[in-house]
N, CA, C and O atoms as a GROMACS GRO file, in nm:
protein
  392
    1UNK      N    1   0.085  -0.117   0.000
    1UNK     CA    2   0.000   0.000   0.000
    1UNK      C    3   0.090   0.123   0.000
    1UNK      O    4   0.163   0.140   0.097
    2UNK      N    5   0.090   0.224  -0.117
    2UNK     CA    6   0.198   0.268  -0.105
    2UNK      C    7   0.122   0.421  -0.002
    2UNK      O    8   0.001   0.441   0.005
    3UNK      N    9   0.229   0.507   0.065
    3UNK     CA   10   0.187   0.591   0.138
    3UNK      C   11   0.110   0.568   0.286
    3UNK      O   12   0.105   0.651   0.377
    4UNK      N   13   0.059   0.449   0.285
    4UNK     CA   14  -0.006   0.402   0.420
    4UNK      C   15   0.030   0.276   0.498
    4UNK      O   16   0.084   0.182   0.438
    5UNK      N   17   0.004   0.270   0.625
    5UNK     CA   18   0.040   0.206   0.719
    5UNK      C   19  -0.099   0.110   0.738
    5UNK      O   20  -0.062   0.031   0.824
    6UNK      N   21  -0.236   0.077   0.703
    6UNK     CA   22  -0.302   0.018   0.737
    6UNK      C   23  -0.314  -0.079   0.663
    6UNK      O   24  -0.375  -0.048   0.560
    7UNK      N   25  -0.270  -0.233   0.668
    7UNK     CA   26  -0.256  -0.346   0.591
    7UNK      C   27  -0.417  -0.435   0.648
    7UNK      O   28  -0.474  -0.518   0.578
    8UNK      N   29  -0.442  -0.413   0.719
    8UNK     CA   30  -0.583  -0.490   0.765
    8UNK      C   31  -0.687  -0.488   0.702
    8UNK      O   32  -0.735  -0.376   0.715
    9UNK      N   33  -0.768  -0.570   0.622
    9UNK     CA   34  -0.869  -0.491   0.538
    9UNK      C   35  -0.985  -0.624   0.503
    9UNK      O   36  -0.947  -0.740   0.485
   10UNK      N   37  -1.066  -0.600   0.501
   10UNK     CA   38  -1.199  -0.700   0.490
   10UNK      C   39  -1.190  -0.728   0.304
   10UNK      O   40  -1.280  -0.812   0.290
   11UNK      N   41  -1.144  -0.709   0.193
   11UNK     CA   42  -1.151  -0.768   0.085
   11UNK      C   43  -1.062  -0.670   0.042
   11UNK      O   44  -1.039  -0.558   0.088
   12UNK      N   45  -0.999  -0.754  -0.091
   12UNK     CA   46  -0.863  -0.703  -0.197
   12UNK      C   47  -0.887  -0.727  -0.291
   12UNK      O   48  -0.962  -0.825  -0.291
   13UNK      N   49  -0.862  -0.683  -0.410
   13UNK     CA   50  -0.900  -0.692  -0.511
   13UNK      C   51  -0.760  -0.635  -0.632
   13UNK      O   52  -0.716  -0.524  -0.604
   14UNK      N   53  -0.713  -0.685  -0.722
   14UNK     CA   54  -0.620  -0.685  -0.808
   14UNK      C   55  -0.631  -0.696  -0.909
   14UNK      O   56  -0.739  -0.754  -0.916
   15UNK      N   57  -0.587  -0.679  -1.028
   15UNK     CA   58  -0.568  -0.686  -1.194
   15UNK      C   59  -0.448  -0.652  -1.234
   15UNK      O   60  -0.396  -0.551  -1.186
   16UNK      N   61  -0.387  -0.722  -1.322
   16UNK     CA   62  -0.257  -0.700  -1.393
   16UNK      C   63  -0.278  -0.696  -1.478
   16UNK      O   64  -0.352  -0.780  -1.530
   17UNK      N   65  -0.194  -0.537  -1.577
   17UNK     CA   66  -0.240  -0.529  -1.711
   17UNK      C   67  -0.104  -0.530  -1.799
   17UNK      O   68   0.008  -0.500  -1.758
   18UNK      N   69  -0.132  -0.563  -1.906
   18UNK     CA   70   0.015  -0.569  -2.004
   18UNK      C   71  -0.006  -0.429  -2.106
   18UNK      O   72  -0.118  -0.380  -2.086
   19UNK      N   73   0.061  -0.367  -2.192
   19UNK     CA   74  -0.014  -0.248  -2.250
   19UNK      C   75   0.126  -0.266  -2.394
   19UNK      O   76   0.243  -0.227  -2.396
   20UNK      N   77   0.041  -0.341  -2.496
   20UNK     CA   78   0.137  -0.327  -2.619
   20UNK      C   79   0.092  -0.293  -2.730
   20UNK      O   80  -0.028  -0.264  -2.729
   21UNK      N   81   0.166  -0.284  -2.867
   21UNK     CA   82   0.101  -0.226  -2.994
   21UNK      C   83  -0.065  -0.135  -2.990
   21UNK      O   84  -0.165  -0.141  -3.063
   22UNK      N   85  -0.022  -0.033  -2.836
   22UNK     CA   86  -0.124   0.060  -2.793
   22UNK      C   87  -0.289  -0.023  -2.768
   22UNK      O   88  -0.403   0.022  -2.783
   23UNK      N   89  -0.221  -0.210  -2.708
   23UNK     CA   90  -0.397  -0.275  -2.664
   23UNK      C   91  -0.346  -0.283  -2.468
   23UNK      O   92  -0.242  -0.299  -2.403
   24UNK      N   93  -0.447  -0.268  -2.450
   24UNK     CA   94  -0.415  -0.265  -2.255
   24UNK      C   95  -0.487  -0.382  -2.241
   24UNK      O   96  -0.608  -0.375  -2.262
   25UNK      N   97  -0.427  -0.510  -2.202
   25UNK     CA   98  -0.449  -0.623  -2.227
   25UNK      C   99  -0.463  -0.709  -2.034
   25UNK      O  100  -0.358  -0.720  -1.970
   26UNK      N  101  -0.594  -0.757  -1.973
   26UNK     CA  102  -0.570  -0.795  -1.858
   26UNK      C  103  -0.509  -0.912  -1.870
   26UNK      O  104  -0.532  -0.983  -1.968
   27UNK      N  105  -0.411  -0.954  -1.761
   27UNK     CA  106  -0.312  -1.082  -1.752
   27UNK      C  107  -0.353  -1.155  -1.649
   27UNK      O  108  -0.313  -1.272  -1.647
   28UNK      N  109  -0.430  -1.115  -1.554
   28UNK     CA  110  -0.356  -1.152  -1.441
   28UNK      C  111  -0.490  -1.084  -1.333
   28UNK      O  112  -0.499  -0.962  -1.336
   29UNK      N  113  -0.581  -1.153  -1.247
   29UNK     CA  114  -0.649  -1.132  -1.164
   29UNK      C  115  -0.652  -1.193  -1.038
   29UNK      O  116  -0.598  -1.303  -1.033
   30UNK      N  117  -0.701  -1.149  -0.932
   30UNK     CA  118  -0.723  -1.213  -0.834
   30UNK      C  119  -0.828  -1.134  -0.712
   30UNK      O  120  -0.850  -1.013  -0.723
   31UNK      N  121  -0.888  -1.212  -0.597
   31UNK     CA  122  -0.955  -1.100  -0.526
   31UNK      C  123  -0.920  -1.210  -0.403
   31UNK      O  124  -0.839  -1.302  -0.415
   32UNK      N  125  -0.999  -1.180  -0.277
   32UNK     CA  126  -0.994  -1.234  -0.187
   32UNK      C  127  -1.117  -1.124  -0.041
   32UNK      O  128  -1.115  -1.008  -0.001
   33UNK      N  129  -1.186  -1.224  -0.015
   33UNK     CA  130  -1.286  -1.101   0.087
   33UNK      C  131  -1.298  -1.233   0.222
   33UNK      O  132  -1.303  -1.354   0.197
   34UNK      N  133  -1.300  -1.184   0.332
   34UNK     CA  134  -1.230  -1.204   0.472
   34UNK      C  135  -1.271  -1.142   0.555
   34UNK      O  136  -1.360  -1.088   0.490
   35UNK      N  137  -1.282  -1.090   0.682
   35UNK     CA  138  -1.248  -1.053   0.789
   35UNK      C  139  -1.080  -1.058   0.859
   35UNK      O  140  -1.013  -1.157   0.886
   36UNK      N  141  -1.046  -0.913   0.874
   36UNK     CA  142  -0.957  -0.918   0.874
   36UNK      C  143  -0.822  -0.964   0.781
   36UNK      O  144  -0.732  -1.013   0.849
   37UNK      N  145  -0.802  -0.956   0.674
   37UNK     CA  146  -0.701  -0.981   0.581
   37UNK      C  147  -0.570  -0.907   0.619
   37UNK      O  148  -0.582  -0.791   0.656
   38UNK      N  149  -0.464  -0.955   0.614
   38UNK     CA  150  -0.362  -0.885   0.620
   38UNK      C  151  -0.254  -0.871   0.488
   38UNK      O  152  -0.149  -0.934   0.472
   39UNK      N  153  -0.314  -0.770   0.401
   39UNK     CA  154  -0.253  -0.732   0.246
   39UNK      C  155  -0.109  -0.758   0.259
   39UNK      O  156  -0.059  -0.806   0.157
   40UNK      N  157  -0.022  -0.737   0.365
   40UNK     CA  158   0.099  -0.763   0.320
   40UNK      C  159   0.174  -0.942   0.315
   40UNK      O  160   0.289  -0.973   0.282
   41UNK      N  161   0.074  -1.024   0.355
   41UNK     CA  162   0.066  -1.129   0.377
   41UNK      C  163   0.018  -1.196   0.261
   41UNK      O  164   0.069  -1.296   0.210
   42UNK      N  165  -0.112  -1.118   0.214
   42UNK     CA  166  -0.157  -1.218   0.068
   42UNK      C  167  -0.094  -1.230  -0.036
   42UNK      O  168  -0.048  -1.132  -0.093
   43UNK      N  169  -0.076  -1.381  -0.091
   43UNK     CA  170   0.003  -1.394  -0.166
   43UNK      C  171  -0.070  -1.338  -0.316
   43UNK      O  172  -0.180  -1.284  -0.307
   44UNK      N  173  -0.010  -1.351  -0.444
   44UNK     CA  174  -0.043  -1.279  -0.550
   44UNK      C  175  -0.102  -1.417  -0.692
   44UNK      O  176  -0.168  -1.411  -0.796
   45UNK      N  177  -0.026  -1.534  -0.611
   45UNK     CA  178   0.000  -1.641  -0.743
   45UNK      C  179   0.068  -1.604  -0.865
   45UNK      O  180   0.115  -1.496  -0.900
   46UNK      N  181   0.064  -1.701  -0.914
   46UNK     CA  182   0.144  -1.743  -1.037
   46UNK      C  183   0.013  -1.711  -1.190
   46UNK      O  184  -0.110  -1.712  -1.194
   47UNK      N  185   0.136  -1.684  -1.308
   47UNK     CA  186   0.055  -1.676  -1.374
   47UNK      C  187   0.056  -1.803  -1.497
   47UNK      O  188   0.152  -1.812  -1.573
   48UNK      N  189  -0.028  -1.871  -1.502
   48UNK     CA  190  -0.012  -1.973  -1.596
   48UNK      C  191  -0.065  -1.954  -1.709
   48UNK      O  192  -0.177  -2.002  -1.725
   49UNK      N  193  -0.009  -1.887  -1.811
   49UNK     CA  194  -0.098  -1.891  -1.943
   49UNK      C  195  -0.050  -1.921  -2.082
   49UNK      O  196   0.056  -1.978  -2.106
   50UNK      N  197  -0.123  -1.886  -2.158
   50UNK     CA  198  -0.034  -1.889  -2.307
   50UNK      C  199   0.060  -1.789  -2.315
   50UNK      O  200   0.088  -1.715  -2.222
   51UNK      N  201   0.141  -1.784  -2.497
   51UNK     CA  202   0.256  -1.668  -2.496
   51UNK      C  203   0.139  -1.548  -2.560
   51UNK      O  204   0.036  -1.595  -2.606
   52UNK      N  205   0.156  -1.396  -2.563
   52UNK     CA  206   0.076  -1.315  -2.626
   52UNK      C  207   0.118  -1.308  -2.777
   52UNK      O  208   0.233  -1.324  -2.817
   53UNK      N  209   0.014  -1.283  -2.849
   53UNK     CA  210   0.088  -1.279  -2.991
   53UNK      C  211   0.044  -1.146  -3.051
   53UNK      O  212  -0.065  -1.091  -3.035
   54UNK      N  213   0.190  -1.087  -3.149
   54UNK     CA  214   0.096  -0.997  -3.263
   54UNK      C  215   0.030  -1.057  -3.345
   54UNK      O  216   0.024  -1.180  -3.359
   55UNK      N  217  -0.041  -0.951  -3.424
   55UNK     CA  218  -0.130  -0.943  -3.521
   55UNK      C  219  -0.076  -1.069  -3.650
   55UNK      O  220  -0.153  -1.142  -3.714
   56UNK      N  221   0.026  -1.068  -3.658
   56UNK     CA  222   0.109  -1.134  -3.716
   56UNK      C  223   0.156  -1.282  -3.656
   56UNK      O  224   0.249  -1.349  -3.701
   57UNK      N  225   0.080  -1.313  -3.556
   57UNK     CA  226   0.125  -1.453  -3.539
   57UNK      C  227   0.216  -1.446  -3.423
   57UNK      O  228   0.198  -1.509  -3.319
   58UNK      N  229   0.321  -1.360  -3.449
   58UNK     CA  230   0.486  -1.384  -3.334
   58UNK      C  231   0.478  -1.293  -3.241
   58UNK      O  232   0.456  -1.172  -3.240
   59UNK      N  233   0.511  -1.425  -3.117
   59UNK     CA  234   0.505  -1.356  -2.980
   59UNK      C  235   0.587  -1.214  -3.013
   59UNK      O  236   0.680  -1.178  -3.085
   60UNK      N  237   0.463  -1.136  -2.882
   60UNK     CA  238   0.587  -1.016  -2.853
   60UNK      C  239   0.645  -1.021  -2.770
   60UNK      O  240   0.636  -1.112  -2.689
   61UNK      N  241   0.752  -0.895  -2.757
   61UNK     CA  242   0.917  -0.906  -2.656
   61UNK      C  243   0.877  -0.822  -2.606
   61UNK      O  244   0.776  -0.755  -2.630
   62UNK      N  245   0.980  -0.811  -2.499
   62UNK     CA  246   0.988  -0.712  -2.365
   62UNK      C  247   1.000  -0.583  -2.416
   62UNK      O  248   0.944  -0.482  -2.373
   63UNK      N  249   1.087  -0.592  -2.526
   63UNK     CA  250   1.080  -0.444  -2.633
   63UNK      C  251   1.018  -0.392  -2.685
   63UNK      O  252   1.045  -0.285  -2.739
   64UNK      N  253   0.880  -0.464  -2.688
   64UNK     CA  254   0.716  -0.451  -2.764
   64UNK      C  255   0.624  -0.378  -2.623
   64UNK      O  256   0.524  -0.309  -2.644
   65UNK      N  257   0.674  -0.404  -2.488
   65UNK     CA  258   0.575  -0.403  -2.392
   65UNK      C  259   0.564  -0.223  -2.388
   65UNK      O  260   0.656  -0.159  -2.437
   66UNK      N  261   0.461  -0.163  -2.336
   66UNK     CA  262   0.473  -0.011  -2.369
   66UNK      C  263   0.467  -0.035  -2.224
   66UNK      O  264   0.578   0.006  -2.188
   67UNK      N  265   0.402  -0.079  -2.111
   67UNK     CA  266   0.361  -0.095  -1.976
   67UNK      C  267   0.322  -0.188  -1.954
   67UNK      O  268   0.273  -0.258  -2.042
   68UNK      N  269   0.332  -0.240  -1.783
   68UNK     CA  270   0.306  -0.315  -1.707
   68UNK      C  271   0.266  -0.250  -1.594
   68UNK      O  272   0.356  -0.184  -1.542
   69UNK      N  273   0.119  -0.244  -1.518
   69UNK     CA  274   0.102  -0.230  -1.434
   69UNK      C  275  -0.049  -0.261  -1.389
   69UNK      O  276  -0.157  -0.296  -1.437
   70UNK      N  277   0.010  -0.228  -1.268
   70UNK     CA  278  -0.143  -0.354  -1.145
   70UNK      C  279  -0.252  -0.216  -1.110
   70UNK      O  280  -0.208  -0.108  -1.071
   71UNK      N  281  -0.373  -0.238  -1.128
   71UNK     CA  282  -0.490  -0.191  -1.020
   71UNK      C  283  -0.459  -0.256  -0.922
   71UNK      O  284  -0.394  -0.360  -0.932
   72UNK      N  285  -0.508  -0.199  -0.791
   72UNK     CA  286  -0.469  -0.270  -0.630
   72UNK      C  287  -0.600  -0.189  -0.576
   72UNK      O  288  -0.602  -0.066  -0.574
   73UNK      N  289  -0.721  -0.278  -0.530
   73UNK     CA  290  -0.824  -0.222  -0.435
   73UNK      C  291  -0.882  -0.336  -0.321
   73UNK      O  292  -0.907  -0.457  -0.314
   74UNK      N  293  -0.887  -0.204  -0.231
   74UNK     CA  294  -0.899  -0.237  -0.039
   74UNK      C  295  -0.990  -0.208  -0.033
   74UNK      O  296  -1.037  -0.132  -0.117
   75UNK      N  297  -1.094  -0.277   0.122
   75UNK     CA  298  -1.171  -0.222   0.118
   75UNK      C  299  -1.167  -0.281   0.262
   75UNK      O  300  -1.140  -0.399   0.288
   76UNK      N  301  -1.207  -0.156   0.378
   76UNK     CA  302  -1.204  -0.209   0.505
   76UNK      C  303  -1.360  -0.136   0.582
   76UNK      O  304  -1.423  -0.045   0.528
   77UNK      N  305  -1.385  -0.176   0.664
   77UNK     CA  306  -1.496  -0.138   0.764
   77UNK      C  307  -1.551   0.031   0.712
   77UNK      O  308  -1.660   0.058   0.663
   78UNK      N  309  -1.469   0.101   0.734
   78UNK     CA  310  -1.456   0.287   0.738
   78UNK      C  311  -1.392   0.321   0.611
   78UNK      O  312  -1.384   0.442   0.593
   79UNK      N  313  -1.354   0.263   0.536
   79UNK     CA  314  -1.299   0.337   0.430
   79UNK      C  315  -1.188   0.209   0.298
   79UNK      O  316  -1.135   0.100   0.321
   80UNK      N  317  -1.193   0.267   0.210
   80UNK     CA  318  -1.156   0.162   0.107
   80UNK      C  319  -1.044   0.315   0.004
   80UNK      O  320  -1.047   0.438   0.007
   81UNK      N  321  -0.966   0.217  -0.068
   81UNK     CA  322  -0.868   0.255  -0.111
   81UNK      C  323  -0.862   0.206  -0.298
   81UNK      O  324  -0.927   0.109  -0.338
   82UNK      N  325  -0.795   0.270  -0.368
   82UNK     CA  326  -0.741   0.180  -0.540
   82UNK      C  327  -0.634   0.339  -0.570
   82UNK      O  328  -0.633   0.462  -0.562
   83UNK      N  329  -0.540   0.198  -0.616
   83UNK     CA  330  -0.400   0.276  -0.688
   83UNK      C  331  -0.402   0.188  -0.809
   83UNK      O  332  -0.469   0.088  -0.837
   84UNK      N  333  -0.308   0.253  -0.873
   84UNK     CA  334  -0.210   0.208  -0.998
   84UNK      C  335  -0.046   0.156  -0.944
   84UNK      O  336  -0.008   0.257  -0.884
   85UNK      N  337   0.017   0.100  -0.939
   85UNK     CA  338   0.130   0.029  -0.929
   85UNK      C  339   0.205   0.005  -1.048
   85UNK      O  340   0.183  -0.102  -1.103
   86UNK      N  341   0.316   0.108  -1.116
   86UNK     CA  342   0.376   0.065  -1.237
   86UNK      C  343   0.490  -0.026  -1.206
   86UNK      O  344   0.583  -0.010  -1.127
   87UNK      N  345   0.464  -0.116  -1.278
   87UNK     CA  346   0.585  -0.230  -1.272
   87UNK      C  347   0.650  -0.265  -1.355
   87UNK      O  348   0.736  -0.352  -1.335
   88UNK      N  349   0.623  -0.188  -1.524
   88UNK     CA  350   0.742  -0.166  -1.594
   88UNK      C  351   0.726  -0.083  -1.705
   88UNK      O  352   0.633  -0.099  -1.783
   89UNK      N  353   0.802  -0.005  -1.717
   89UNK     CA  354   0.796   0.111  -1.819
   89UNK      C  355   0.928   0.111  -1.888
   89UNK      O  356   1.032   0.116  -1.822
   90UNK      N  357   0.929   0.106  -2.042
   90UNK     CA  358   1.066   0.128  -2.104
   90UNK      C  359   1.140   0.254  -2.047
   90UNK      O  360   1.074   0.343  -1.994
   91UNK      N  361   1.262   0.259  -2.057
   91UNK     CA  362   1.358   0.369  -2.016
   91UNK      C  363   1.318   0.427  -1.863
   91UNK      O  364   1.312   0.543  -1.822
   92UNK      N  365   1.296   0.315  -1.804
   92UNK     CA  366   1.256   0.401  -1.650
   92UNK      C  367   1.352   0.336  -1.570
   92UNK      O  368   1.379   0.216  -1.564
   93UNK      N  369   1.417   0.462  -1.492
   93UNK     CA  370   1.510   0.379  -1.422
   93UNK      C  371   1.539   0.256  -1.355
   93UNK      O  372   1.636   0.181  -1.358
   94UNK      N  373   1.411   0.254  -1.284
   94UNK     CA  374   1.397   0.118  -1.236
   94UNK      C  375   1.259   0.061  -1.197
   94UNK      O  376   1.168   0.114  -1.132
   95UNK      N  377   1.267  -0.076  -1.263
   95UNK     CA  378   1.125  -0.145  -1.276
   95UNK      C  379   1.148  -0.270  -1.186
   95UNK      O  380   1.259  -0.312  -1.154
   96UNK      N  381   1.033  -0.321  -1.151
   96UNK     CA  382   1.009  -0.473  -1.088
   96UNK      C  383   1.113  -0.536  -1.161
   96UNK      O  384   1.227  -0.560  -1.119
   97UNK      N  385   1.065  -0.564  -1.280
   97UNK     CA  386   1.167  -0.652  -1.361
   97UNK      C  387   1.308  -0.640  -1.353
   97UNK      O  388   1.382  -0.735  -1.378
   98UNK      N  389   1.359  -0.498  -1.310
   98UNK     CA  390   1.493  -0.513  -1.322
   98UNK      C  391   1.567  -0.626  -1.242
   98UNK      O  392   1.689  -0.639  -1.253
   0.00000   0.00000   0.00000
């Protein structure tokens, strides 16, 4: 959670998006609703899927990716939360991936 200290939260909610040849493509979901959850604890899983392809048939590369990044939403008793999380951008100093 970036900026805050309250990890406790009654449901989470996530999406991972890929963003290439200008399509914003979801990869990657998950949620989880609880009493009491502790976000820094939940795990994220694995992603098992096919390779993405262009228009053309052939996978794309890491050099094709324009962005990578997650929606992240909380939601507790008094108040609920959603960010953006970039996790990879060409020419950015530093990404997840690095």
């Amino acid at each position: 959670m970036k900026n805050g200290n309250k990890s406790i939260v009654d449901s989470s909610y996530f999406e991972t998006h890929v963003v290439f040849n200008n399509k914003d493509v979801v990869v990657h979901t998950g949620a989880v609703t609880s009493t009491g959850i502790d976000i820094t604890e939940e795990p994220t899983a694995a992603i098992e899927g096919g390779t993405y392809l262009k228009e053309n048939g052939t996978p794309i590369t890491l050099n094709e990716i324009n962005n990578i990044y997650m929606i992240v939403e909380w939601r507790g008793k008094s108040e609920s939360a959603k960010e953006r999380i970039d996790l990879y951008k060409p020419n950015k100093e530093q990404t997840f991936l690095d």
